[in-house]
Every structure is written in structure tokens, then in C-alpha cells.
C-alpha positions in Angstrom: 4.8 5.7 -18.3 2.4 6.6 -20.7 -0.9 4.0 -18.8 0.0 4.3 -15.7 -2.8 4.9 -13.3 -0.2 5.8 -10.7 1.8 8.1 -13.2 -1.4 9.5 -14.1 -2.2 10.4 -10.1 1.0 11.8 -9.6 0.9 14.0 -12.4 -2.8 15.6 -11.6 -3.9 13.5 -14.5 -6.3 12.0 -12.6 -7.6 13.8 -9.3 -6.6 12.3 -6.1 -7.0 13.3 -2.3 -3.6 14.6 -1.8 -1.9 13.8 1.9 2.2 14.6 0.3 4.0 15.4 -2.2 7.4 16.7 -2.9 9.6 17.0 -6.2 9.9 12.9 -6.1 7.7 11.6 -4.2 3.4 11.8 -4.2 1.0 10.2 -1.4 -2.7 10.3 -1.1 -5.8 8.7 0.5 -6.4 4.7 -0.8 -9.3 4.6 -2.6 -10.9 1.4 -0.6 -9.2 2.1 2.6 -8.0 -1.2 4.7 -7.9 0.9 8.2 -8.8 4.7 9.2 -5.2 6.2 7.8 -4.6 4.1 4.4 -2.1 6.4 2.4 -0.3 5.1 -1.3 2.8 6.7 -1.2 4.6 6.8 -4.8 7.7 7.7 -6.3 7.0 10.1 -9.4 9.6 7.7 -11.2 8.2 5.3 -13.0 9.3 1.4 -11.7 7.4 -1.2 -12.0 8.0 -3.2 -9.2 10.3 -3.8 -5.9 12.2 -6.6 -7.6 12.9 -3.7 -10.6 14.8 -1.5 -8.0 18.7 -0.4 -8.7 21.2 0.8 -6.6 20.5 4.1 -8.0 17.3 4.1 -6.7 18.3 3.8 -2.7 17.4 7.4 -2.5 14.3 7.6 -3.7 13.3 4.6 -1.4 14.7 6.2 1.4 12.6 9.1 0.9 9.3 7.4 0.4 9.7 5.9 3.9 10.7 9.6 5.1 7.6 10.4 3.6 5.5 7.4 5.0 7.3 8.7 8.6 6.1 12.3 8.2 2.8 11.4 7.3 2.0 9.1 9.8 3.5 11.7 12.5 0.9 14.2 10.7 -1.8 11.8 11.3 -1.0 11.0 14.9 0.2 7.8 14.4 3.8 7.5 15.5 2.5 6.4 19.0 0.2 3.8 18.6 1.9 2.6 16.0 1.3 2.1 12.1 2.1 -0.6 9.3 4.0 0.4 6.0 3.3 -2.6 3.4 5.1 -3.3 0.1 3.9 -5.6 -2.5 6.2 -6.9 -5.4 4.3 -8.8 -7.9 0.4 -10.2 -8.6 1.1 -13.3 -6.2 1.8 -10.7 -3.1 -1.3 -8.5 -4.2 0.2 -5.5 -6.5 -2.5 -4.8 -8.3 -0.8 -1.7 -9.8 2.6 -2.0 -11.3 4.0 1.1 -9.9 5.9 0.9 -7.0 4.3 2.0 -3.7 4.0 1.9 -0.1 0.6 1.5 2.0 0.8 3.6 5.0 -2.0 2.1 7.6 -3.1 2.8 10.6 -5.5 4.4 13.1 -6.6 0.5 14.2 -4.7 -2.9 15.9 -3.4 -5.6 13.5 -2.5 -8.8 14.0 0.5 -11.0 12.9 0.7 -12.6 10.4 -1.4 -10.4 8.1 -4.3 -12.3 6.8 
């Protein structure tokens, strides 16, 4: 999509600090970080939101969270632990309609997320 900020990252548009990327899929470092490891992971496909998802789509989900698993292994995270975070729609918090996963970790969280 044409103004899509996350389009735009993916592409090299717009610089980024690059963690991943594959032929789908693009991660990098969260702009205003919510713990020490904050990671966007995004498909290059444009979709909108979660809700917007097909059954055609089941792959590329599947590989974002391979994605999110290799990168938090790369950052040291798979044993204390990490949190992978999906918004769908402005009343959850997307702020960008683009799908996309926050990887986070590197602290402790609580339950329920505040």
C-alpha cells in the first residue's frame, strides 16, 4: 500500500534498525521501546489488520511467529521468557494499520497487561 508507514519500512523506504528479514517477512527495533528487546515484526504483504486475515494467509502468520521465535532466541530470550503482542483495531492500541507482532522482552511483566 501506497502510505503505509510499515510498507514503506519494509521496503527500505524509510530507514529502520533491521533485527530480520526474509522474502515475507521484515522485523526491526520499536521506535519507543516498551522493554530492553521491543521488535515490530511485519509481513511484507500488505493487511490491514488481524480481523482482515484469510485462510490463505495461515502461512505467513505462521512465519512471523517463526520469526518472532528466532529473534528472541538471537536475543537471549527463550529462557527467561518473552511476550509476543497483537493488536487488532484503534480500541486494542494499533496505531498502524499494518499487521504486526511486538516481540518484548529482556524485563518481568505482570498479568493482566496494564
Amino acid at each position: 500500500m501506497k502510505d503505509c508507514l510499515f510498507c514503506k519500512i519494509a521496503s527500505g523506504e524509510i530507514p529502520s534498525q533491521k533485527v530480520y528479514e526474509d522474502k515475507d517477512i521484515f522485523a526491526f527495533n520499536d521506535i519507543k521501546p516498551q522493554a530492553p528487546t521491543h521488535v515490530l515484526i511485519v509481513p511484507k504483504k500488505h493487511i490491514d489488520k488481524l480481523s482482515s486475515l484469510k485462510g490463505t494467509d495461515a502461512e505467513l502468520v505462521g512465519k512471523m511467529l517463526l520469526a518472532a521465535n528466532k529473534i528472541a532466541k538471537d536475543n537471549g530470550l527463550n529462557g527467561s521468557g518473552y511476550r509476543i503482542v497483537g493488536n487488532c483495531g484503534q480500541d486494542a492500541g494499533q496505531l498502524v494499520f499494518h499487521i504486526h507482532l511486538h516481540l518484548i522482552g529482556g524485563r518481568k511483566f505482570g498479568w493482566p497487561p496494564g
